[in-house]
C-alpha positions in Angstrom: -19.0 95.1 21.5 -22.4 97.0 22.0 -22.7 97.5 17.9 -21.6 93.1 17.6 -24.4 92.6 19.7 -26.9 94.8 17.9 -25.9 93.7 14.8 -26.7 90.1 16.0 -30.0 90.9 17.2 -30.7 92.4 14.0 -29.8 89.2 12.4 -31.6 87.1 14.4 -34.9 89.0 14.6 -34.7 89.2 10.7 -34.1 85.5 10.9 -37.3 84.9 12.7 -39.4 87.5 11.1 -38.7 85.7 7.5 -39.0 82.2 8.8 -42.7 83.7 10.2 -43.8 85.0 7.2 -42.6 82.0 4.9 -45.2 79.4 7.3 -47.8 82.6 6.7 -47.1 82.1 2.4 -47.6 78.5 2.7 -50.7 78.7 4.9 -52.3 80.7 2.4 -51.1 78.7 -0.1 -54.6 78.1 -1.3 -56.9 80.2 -2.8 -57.9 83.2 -1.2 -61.0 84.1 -1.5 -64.0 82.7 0.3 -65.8 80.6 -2.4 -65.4 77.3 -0.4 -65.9 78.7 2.8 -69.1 79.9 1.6 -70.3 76.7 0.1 -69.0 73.9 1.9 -71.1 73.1 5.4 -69.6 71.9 9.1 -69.7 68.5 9.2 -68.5 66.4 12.2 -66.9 63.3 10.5 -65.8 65.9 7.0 -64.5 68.7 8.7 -61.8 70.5 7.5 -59.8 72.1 10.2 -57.5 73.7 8.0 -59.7 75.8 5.7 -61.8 76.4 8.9 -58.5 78.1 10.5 -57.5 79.6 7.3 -61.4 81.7 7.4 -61.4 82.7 11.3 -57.4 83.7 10.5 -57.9 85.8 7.3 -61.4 87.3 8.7 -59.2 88.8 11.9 -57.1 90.4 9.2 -59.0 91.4 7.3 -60.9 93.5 10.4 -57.3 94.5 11.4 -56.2 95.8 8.1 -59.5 98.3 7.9 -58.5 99.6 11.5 -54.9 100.5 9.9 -53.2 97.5 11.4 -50.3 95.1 10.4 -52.0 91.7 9.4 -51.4 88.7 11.8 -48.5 86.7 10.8 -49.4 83.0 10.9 -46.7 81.2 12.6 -47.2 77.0 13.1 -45.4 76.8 16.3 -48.4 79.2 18.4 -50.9 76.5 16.0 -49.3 73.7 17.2 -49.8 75.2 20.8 -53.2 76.2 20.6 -54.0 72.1 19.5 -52.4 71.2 22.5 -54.2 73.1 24.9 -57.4 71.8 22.5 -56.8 68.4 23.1 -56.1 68.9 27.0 -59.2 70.9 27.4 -61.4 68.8 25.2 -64.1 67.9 26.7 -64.0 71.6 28.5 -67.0 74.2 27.4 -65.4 77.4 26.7 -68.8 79.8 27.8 -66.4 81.3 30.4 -63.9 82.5 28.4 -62.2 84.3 31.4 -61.6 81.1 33.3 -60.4 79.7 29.8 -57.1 81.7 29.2 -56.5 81.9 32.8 -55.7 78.1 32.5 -54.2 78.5 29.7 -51.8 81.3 30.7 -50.4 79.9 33.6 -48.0 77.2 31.3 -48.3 79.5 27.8 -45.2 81.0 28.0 -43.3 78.0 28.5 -45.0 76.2 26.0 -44.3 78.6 23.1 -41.0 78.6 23.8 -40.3 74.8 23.6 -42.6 75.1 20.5 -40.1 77.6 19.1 -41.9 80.6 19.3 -39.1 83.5 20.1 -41.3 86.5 21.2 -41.7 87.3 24.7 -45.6 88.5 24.7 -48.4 85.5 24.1 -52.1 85.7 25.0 -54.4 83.2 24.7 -58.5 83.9 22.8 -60.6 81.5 23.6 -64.4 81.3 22.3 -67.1 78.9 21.3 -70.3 79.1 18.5 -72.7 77.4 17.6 -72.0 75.2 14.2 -75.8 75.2 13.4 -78.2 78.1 12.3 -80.4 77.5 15.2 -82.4 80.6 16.1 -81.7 80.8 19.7 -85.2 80.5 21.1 -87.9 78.0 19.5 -87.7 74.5 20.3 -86.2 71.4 19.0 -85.8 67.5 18.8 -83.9 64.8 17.8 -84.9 62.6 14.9 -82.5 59.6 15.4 -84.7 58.0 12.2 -84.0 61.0 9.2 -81.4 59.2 6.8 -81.1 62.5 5.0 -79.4 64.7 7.9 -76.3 64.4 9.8 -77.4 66.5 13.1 -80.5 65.2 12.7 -82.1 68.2 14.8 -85.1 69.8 13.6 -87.4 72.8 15.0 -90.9 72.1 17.0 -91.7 68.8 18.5 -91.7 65.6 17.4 -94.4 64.2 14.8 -96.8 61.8 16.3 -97.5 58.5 14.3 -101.1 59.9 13.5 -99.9 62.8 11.8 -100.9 62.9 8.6 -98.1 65.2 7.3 -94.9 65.3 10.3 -92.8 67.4 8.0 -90.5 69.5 10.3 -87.7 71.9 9.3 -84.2 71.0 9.5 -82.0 73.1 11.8 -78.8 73.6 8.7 -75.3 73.5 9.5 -73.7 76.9 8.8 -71.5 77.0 6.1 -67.5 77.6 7.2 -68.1 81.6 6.2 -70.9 82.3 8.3 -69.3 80.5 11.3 -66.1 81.9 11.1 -68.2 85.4 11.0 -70.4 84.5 13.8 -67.8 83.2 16.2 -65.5 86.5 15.3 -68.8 89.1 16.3 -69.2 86.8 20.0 -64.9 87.1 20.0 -64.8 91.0 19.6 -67.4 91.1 22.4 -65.2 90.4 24.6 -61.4 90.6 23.4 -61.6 93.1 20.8 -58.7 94.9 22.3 -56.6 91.9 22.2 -57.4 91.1 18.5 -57.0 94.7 17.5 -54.0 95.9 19.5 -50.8 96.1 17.5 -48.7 94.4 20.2 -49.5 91.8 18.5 -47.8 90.6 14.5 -47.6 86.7 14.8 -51.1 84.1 15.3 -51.7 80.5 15.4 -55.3 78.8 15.6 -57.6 75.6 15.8 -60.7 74.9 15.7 -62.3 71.7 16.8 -65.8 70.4 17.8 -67.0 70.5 21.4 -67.6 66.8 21.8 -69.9 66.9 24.6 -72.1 68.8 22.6 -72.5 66.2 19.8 -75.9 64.2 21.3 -79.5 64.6 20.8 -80.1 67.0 23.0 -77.9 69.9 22.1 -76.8 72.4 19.1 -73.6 71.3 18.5 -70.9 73.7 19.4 -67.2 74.7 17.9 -64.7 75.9 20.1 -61.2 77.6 19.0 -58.1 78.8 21.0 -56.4 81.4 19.2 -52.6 82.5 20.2 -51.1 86.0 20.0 -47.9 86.8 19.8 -45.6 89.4 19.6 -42.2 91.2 21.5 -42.2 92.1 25.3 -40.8 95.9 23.8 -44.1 96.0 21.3 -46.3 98.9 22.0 -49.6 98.1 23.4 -52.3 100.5 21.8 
């Protein structure tokens, strides 16, 4: 009787592992370097969540491979839970990341299960970046006039109409590289345990604009929830 039910439980986690890894074959489907990551810029109305998810995803494996670890299995049921909780907390700032994945752990469980998610252990990593290569410091405006740029932000303050030359720089949207790299630096910060523990073989992302953010008065932001999983019986490093 004991052996049946082993036996099963073999099955069925080999089951599961190999439906996991097939979703992780065909997220990477594409190519998989960075050359478009590196070249293509955030945009609000063009962006590409998927090769946005794809970056954060294979930089955080990257990181975990160097440190010795397994590589995070992509698995679209803990994706398809992290856009939920996106779209519930969307017009929510994620600055207090803390307060964040308290929220979101109180139903997580529950909701990775009726997503189909079959491991016992989910966290939640929650963060937010800035989408443009604003310096932190100097000051800015709003330019609602400039045909040429999307965010229309630039650095200083506004040309007067007697200036005889009111060239300002543009504040540049990062490209999807550099964000993913920026966004994974203010991550480890602050849940570099999490992302590097090897508790943890299955993940599922999304990244989406912080709405609120998007007027002339702000840098616009990106926020992401990312979802951990693995087995109650893992061993936490």
């Amino acid at each position: 009787m004991i052996k049946s039910i082993l036996s099963l439980v073999l099955i069925l986690t080999f089951s599961s592992t190999k439906k996991h890894e097939d979703e992780y074959k065909n997220f990477f489907n594409q190519r998989k370097d960075y050359t478009s990551a590196k070249t293509k810029k955030l945009g609000v109305t063009t962006l590409n969540h998927n090769l946005l998810n794809r970056t954060v995803f294979q930089l955080v494996n990257e990181k975990r491979q160097k440190k010795g670890l397994d590589s995070l299995k992509y698995t679209s049921a803990l994706n398809k839970v992290s856009l939920v909780f996106q779209n519930k907390l969307e017009l929510r700032r994620f600055t207090n990341t803390s307060s964040i994945e308290r929220k979101i752990s109180k139903t997580l469980y529950s909701k990775t299960k009726k997503s189909g998610f079959d491991g016992g252990l989910v966290i939640p990593v929650v963060g937010e970046h800035e989408a443009l290569d604003y310096d932190g410091n100097s000051e800015f405006f709003y330019n609602k006039n400039d045909k040429k740029s999307e965010f229309k932000l630039f650095y200083g303050i506004k040309p007067r109409k007697s200036e005889l030359n009111p060239k300002r720089t543009e504040i540049q949207a990062l490209d999807y590289y550099s964000f993913a790299k920026k966004i994974l630096k203010k991550l480890e910060s602050e849940n570099k345990r999490e992302l590097y523990s090897k508790a943890y073989k299955w993940g599922g992302l999304h990244l989406q604009w912080y709405y609120k953010s998007l007027n002339k008065r702000k840098i616009p932001q990106i926020k992401m929830i990312l979802i951990l999983g693995g087995y109650a019986t893992s061993g936490m490093r």
